[in-house]
C-alpha positions as CSV (number, residue, x, y, z in Angstrom):
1,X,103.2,117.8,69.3
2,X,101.3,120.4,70.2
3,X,98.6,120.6,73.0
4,X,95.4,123.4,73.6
5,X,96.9,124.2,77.0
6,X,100.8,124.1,76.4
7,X,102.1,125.3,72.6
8,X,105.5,125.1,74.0
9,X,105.3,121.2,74.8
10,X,107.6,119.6,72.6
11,X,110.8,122.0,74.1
12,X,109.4,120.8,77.4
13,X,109.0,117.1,76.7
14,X,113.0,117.6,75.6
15,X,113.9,119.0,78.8
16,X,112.2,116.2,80.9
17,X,114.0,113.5,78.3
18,X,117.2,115.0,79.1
19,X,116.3,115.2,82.7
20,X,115.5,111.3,82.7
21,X,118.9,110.6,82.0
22,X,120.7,113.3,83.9
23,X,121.6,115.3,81.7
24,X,120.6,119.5,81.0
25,X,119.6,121.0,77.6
26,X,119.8,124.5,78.2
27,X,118.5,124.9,81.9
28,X,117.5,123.1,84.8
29,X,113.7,121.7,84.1
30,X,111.6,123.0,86.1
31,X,107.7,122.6,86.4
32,X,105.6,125.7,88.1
33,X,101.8,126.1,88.0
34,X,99.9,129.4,88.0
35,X,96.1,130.7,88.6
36,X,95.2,132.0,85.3
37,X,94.0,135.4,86.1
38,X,89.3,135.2,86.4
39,X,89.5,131.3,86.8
40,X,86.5,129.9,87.9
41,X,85.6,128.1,91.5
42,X,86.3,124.4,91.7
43,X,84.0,124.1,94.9
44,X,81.5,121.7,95.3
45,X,78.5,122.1,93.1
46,X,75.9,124.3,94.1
47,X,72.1,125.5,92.9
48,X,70.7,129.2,93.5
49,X,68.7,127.6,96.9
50,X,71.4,126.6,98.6
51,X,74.6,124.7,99.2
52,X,74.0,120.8,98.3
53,X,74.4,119.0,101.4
54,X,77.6,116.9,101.2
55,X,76.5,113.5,102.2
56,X,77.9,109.7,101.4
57,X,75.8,109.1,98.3
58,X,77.1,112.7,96.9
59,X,80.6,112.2,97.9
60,X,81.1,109.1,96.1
61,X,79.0,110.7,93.3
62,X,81.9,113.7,93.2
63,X,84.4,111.1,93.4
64,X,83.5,108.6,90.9
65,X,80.7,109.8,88.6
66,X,82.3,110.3,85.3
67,X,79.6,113.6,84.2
68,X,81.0,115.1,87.4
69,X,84.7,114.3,87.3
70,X,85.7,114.8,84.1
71,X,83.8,118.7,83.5
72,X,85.1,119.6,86.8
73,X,88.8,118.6,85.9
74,X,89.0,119.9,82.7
75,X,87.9,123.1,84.2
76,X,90.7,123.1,86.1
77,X,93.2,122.2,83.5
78,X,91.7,125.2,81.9
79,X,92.5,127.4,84.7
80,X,95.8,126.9,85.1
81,X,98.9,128.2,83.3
82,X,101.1,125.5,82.6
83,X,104.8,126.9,82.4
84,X,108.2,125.2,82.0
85,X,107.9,121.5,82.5
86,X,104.3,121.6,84.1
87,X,101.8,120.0,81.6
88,X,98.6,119.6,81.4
89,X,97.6,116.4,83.2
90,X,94.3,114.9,84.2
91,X,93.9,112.6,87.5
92,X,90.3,111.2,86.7
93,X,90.8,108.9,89.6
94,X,91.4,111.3,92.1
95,X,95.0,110.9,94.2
96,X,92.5,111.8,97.1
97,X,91.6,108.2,96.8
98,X,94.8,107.2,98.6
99,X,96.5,103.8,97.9
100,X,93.6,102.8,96.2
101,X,94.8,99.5,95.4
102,X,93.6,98.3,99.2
103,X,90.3,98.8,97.9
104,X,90.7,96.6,94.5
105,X,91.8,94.1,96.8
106,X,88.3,94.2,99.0
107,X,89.1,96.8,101.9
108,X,86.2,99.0,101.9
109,X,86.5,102.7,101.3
110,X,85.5,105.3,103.3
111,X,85.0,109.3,102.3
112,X,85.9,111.6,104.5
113,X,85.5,114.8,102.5
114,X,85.7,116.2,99.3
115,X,89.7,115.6,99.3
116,X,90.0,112.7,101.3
117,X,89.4,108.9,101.1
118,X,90.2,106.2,103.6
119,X,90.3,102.5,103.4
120,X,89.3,100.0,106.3
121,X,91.2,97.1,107.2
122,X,89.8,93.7,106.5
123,X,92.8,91.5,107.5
124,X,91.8,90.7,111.3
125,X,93.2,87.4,111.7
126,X,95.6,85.9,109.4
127,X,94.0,82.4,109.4
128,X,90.9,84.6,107.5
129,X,93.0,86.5,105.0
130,X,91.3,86.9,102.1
131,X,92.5,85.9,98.7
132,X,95.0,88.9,96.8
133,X,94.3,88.9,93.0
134,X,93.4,91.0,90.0
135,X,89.5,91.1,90.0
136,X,88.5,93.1,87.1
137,X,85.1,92.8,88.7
138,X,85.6,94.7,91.7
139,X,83.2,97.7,92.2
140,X,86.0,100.5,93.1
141,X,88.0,99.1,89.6
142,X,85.3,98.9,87.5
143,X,84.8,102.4,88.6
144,X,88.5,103.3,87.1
145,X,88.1,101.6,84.0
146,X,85.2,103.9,83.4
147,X,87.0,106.9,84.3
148,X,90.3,106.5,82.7
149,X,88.4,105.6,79.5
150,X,86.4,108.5,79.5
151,X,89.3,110.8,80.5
152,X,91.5,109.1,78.2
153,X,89.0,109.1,74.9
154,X,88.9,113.2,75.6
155,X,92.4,113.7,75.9
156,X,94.4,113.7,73.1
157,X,95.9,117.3,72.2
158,X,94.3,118.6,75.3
159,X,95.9,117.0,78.2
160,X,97.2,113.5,79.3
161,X,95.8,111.2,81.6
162,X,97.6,109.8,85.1
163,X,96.8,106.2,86.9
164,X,95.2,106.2,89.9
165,X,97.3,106.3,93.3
166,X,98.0,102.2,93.6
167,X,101.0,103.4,96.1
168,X,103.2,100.5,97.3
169,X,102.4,96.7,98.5
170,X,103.5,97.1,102.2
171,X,101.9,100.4,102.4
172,X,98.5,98.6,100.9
173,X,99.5,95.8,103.2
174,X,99.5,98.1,106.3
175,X,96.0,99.5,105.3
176,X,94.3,96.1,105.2
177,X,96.3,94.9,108.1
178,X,96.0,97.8,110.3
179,X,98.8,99.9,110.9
180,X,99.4,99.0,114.5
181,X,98.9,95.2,113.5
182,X,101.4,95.8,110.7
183,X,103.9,96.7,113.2
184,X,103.5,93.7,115.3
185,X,103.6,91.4,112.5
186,X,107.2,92.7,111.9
187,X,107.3,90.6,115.1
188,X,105.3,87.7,115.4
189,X,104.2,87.3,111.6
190,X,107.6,88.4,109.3
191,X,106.6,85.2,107.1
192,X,103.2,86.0,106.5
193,X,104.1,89.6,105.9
194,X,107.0,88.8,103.7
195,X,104.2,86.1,101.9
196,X,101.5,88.7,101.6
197,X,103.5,91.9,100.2
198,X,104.9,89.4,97.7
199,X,101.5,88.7,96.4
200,X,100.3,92.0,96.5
201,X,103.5,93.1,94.7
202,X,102.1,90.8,91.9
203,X,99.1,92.0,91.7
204,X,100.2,95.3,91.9
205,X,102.1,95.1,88.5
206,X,98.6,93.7,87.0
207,X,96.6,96.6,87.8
208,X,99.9,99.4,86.7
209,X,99.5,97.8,83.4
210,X,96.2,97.3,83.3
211,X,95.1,101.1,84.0
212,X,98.3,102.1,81.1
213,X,96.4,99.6,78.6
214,X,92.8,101.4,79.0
215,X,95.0,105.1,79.2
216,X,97.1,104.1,75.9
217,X,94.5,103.2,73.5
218,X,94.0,107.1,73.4
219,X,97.2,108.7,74.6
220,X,100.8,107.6,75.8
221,X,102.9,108.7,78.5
222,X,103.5,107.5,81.9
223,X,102.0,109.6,84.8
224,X,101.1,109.1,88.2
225,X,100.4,111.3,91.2
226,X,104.0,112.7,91.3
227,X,103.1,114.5,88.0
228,X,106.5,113.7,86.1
229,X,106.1,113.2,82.5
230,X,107.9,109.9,81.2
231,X,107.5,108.3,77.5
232,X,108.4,104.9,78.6
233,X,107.8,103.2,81.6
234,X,107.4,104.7,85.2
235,X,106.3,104.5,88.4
236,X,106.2,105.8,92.2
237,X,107.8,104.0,94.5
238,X,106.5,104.3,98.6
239,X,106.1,103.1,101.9
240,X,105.0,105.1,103.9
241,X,104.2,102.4,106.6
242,X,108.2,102.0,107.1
243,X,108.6,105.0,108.7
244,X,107.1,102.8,112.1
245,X,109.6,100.1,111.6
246,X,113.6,99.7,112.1
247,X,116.0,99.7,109.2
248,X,116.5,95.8,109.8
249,X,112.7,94.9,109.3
250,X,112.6,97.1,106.1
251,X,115.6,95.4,104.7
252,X,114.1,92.4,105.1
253,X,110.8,92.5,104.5
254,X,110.2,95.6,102.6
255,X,113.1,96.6,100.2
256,X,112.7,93.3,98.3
257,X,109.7,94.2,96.7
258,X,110.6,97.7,96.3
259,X,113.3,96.4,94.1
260,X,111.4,94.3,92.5
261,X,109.2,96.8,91.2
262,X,112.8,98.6,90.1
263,X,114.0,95.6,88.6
264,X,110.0,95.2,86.4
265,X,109.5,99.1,85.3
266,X,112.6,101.0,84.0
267,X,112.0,104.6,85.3
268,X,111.2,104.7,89.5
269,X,111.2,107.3,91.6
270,X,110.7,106.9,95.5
271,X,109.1,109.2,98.1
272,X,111.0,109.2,100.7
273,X,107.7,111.4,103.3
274,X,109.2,112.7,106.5
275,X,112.2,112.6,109.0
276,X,111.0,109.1,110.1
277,X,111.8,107.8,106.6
278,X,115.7,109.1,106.3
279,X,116.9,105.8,108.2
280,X,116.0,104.0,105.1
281,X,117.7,106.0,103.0
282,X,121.2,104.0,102.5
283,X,119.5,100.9,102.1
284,X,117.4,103.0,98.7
285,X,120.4,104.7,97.5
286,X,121.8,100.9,96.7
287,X,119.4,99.8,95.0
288,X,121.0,99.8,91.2
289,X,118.0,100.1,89.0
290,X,116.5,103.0,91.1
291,X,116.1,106.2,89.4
292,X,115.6,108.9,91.9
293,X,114.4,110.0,95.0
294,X,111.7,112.1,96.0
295,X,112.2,113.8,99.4
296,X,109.5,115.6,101.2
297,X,110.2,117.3,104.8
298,X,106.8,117.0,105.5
299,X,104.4,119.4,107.5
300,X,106.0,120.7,110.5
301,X,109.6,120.4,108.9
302,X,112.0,122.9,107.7
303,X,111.4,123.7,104.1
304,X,113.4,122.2,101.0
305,X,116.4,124.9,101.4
306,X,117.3,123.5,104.5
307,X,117.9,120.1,103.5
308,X,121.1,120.9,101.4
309,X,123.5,118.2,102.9
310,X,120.5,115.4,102.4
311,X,119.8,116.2,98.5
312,X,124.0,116.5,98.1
313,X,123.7,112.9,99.5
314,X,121.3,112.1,97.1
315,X,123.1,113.6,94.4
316,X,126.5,112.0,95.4
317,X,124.9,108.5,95.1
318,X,123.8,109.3,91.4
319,X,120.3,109.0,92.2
320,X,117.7,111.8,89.9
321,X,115.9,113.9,92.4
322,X,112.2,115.8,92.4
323,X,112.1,118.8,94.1
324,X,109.3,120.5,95.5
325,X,109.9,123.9,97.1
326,X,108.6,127.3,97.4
327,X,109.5,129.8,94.5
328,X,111.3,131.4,96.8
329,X,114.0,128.8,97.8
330,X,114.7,128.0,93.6
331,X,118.2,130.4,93.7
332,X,119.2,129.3,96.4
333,X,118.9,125.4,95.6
334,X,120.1,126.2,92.2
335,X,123.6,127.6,93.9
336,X,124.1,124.8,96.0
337,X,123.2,121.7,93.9
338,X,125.2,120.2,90.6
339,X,122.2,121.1,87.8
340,X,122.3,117.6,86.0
341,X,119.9,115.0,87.5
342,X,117.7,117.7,89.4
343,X,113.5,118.2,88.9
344,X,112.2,121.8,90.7
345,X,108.5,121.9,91.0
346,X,106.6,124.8,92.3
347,X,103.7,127.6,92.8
348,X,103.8,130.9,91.5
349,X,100.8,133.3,92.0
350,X,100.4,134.9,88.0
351,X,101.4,133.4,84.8
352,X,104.0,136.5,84.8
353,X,105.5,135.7,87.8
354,X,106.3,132.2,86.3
355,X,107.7,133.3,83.3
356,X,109.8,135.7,85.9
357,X,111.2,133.1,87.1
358,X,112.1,130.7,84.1
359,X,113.9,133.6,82.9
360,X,115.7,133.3,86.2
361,X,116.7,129.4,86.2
362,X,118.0,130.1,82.7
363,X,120.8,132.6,84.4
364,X,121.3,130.7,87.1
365,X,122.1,126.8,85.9
C-alpha cells in the first residue's frame, strides 16, 4: 500500500515486520524525521490584531476541538519528510494529554500550556475511593471517541491514527493517589494498592480496545505514543511512578500487572525513563512474553552512545530494543550492537541529510 506522504511504505512496513521478530532484511530499520524545506508554523492560532490570548476555555479548545486538531495535525504530517521507517502518523488525542486514562476514570484535568496536561488526584482517603470502570459517558472520553473518529474517517492512504497516551495502571494509580501518597501506600496500604492497580489494569484493557475498535473501522495498525508501527497487537508498557519505590515493592505490587498486560497483548514494549528505573530492570528482562525495552537516559543524562553495556544487557537477554538517539551517535551504536532486534529513531535537519544517512546504515549493518 501506498500512502500520500510515504510511496516507499510497503519496503518500510517489511523492515518493521522483520524487526518485530528480530530479524534484518537488508539493514537495520531505522525511523528519522525531517523539516520539509518552507513548512509552515504550527504555533497557536493567531488573527492580523493580535496574538489570541491563551486562556482555559481556548486551551481545551486547542486540545480537544476536532476543527482545530485535526487541520493543525495534518499540517504537520504534511511538513514532515517521513524517511526509513518513520510514517506518517496522526495523534488526534494529543500524548501532551499524559496518562489520560486518570482522567476517564474521574481525576480532573488540568492545562498547563499548549504541550502540557495534568491530572489532579481525587483518591484522598481510601474509605472514599471512587468506583474504577469503563464509563463511555465520561466527558474527557467522549471527547476521544470524537477525535479518533474524525481522525480515523480521514486517514486512510494519508496517514494512520495512534491511541491516546492510557500509560500504565500504577502510574494512573499514582496520579489519582498522589504521588507522595502512592509511596506511603507501598507501606501502610500494599492491599489496597495491589486491589486498585488490578482493577485499573482491567479497565485499562477496555479502553485499549475500545479506542483500536473506533480507529479500525477506517484503518488498521497498532500505534501509540512510542510511534512503532505494528499490524497486530501492541502496546506501551510504563511506570514511571516505580522509579520512587524499591525493587521489592515493584515485584510485588507492580510487575504483576505489567505482565499481565504481556500475557493479554502479544507485542509490548516497556519504557524504562531514567537512572531511577534501571533497578527494575532484572525483574523486566524475565518477564517471558515481553517484547522489548525502551530505554531513555533522560534529561540531564549522558546521551544513548554512552549507555553501551546497558543496551548489550538488553540485547543479551533477547529483549527487542527502541532507540532514540541523536544522528550523530547512529555509527557508533551500529558498531557496538548485534543488528537483529534493534529500532534507531532520530532527527535530521533536511530530507537530504536523512537520505545521507540511510545510505550510511545500509554500509554499516
Amino acid at each position: 500500500m501506498k500512502l500520500i506522504y510515504k510511496d516507499d511504505w510497503d519496503e518500510a512496513q517489511t523492515r518493521i515486520d522483520a524487526w518485530w521478530e528480530g530479524e534484518i532484511i537488508d539493514r537495520v530499520p531505522i525511523k528519522i524525521t525531517a523539516p520539509i524545506k518552507g513548512s509552515r508554523s504550527l504555533s497557536f492560532p493567531t488573527n492580523s490584531a493580535k496574538k489570541i490570548e491563551i486562556t482555559a476555555d481556548n486551551l481545551e479548545s486547542y486540545f480537544t476541538d476536532p476543527k482545530q486538531v485535526i487541520p493543525r495535525l495534518e499540517r504537520a504530517i504534511e511538513d514532515i519528510y517521513w524517511a526509513g521507517e518513520a510514517f506518517p502518523v496522526m495523534f488526534p488525542v494529543s500524548i501532551g494529554m499524559v496518562a489520560i486514562l486518570a482522567n476517564y476514570l474521574g481525576s480532573p484535568l488540568k492545562f498547563m500550556d499548549m504541550q502540557t496536561t495534568w491530572s489532579l488526584p481525587i483518591i484522598d482517603q481510601w474509605d472514599d475511593c471512587p468506583k474504577i470502570f469503563f464509563n463511555p459517558e465520561n466527558k474527557w472520553w467522549k471527547k476521544t471517541e470524537v477525535l479518533l473518529q474524525e481522525a480515523a474517517f480521514r486517514a486512510p492512504r494519508r496517514y494512520f491514527v495512534g491511541i491516546p497516551d492510557l500509560n500504565g495502571p500504577s502510574e494512573i494509580l499514582s496520579r489519582l493517589r498522589e504521588p507522595s501518597n502512592f509511596c506511603l501506600d507501598t507501606i501502610e496500604n500494599p492491599d489496597q494498592m495491589r486491589k486498585t492497580i488490578n482493577k485499573i489494569t482491567r479497565v485499562w484493557l477496555r479502553y485499549w480496545e475500545a479506542c483500536h475498535g473506533i480507529i479500525h473501522q477506517h484503518i488498521g495498525g497498532y500505534i501509540n505514543w512510542m510511534g512503532i508501527w505494528s499490524e497486530s497487537p501492541f502496546t506501551d508498557l510504563q511506570s514511571d511512578s516505580s522509579c520512587l519505590i524499591s525493587p521489592k515493592d515493584f515485584n510485588e505490587l507492580i510487575l504483576p500487572s505489567i505482565e499481565q498486560q504481556t500475557e493479554w497483548i502479544g507485542r509490548t514494549m516497556y519504557h524504562l525513563d531514567g537512572p531511577d528505573a534501571l533497578r527494575h530492570l532484572d525483574s523486566l528482562l524475565s518477564l517471558p512474553k515481553l517484547s522489548g525495552i525502551q530505554w531513555i537516559p533522560g534529561t540531564g543524562n549522558p546521551p544513548m552512545s554512552k549507555w553501551i553495556p546497558l543496551l548489550k544487557r538488553i540485547q543479551k537477554a533477547g529483549k527487542l530494543q527502541h532507540i532514540i538517539c541523536e544522528k550523530e551517535e547512529v555509527a557508533k551504536l551500529l558498531r557496538e550492537l548485534e543488528p537483529e532486534g534493534i529500532l534507531l529513531d532520530t532527527v535530521c535537519g533536511s530530507g537530504k541529510e536523512a537520505d545521507q544517512l540511510i545510505s550510511e546504515v545500509k554500509r554499516w549493518t
